[in-house]
C-alpha positions in Angstrom: 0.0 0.0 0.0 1.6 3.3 -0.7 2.2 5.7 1.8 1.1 9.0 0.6 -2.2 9.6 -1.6 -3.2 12.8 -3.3 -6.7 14.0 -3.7 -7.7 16.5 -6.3 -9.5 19.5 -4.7 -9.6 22.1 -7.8 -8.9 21.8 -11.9 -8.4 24.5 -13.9 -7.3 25.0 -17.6 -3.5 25.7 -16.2 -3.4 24.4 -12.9 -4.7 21.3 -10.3 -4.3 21.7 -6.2 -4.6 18.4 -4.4 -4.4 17.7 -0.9 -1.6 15.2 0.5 -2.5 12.6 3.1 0.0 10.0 4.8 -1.6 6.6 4.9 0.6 5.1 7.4 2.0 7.8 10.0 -1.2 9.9 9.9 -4.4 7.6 9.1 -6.7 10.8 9.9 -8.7 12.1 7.5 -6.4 15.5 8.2 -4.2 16.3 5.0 -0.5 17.1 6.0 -0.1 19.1 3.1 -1.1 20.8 -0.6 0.4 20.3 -3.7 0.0 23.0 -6.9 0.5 22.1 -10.2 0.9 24.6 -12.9 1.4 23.8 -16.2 3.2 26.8 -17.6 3.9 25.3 -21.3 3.4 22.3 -22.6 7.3 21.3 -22.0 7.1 22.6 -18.3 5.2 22.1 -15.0 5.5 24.2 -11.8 5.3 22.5 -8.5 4.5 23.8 -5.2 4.4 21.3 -2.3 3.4 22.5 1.1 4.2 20.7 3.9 2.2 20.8 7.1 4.1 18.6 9.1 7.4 17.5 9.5 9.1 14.6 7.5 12.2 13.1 7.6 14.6 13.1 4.2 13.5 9.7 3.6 10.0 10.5 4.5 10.4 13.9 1.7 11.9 11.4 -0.9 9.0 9.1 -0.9 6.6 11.7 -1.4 8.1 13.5 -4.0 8.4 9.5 -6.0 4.5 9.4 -5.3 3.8 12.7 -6.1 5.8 12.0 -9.7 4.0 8.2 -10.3 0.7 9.4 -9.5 -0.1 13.1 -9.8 3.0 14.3 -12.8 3.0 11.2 -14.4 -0.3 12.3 -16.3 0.9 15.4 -17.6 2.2 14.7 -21.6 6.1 15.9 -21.0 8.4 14.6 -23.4 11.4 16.2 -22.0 9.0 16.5 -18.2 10.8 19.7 -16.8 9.2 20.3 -13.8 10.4 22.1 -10.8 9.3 21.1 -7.7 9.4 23.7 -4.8 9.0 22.1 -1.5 7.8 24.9 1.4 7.4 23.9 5.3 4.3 25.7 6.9 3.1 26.0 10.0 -0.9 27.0 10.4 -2.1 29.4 12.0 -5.8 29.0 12.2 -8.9 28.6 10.2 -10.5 32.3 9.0 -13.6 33.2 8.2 -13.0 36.3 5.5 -16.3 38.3 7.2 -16.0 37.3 10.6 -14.1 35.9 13.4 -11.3 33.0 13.3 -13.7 30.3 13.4 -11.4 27.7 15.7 -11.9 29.9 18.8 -14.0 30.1 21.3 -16.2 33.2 21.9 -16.3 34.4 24.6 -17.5 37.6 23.6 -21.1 38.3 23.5 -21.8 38.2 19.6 -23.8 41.7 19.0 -26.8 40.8 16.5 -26.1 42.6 13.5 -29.3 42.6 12.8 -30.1 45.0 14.9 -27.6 47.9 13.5 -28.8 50.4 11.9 
């Protein structure tokens, strides 16, 4: 069984995003990281890979071999250039874009809005 899958999230014309999962050291349904895909020319991809947790060299090595068999395999690159950048991230939170960060707690009395004028 491999270790790491990959599951689309969007598809554009010029670009896929899929979300990384580990199989054996994280059997959540949490993703440990993102991948982005760009396809810049028909000779060259553009990788992003975001890591949200730690792995080990070996750990990195074998992602980056499933992440080629199974996600950059399908593009048609006769010469496949493509540059993978690998970034380490640490989150934050989860924001909401009109309200508050929505993994606290309120503890703040939420005003009713609807009652502005």
């Amino acid at each position: 069984m491999p270790r790491f899958s990959f599951q689309r999230r969007i598809r554009t014309i010029s670009s896929e995003q899929f979300n990384v999962y580990d199989e054996v050291s994280d059997p959540t349904t949490l993703a440990i990281g993102q991948v982005d895909v760009h396809y810049l020319t028909p000779l060259h991809l553009d990788v992003t890979l975001l890591l949200l947790r730690d792995l080990d060299d070996d750990g990195l090595e074998e992602m980056l071999t499933a992440l080629d068999d199974d996600v950059l395999a399908s593009a048609t690159l006769d010469d496949r250039r493509a540059h993978v950048t690998v970034l380490q991230a640490k989150e934050r939170g989860v924001y909401a874009m009109d309200g508050p960060r929505l993994d606290e707690e309120e503890d703040e009395e939420v005003r009713d809005e609807s009652q502005i004028v």
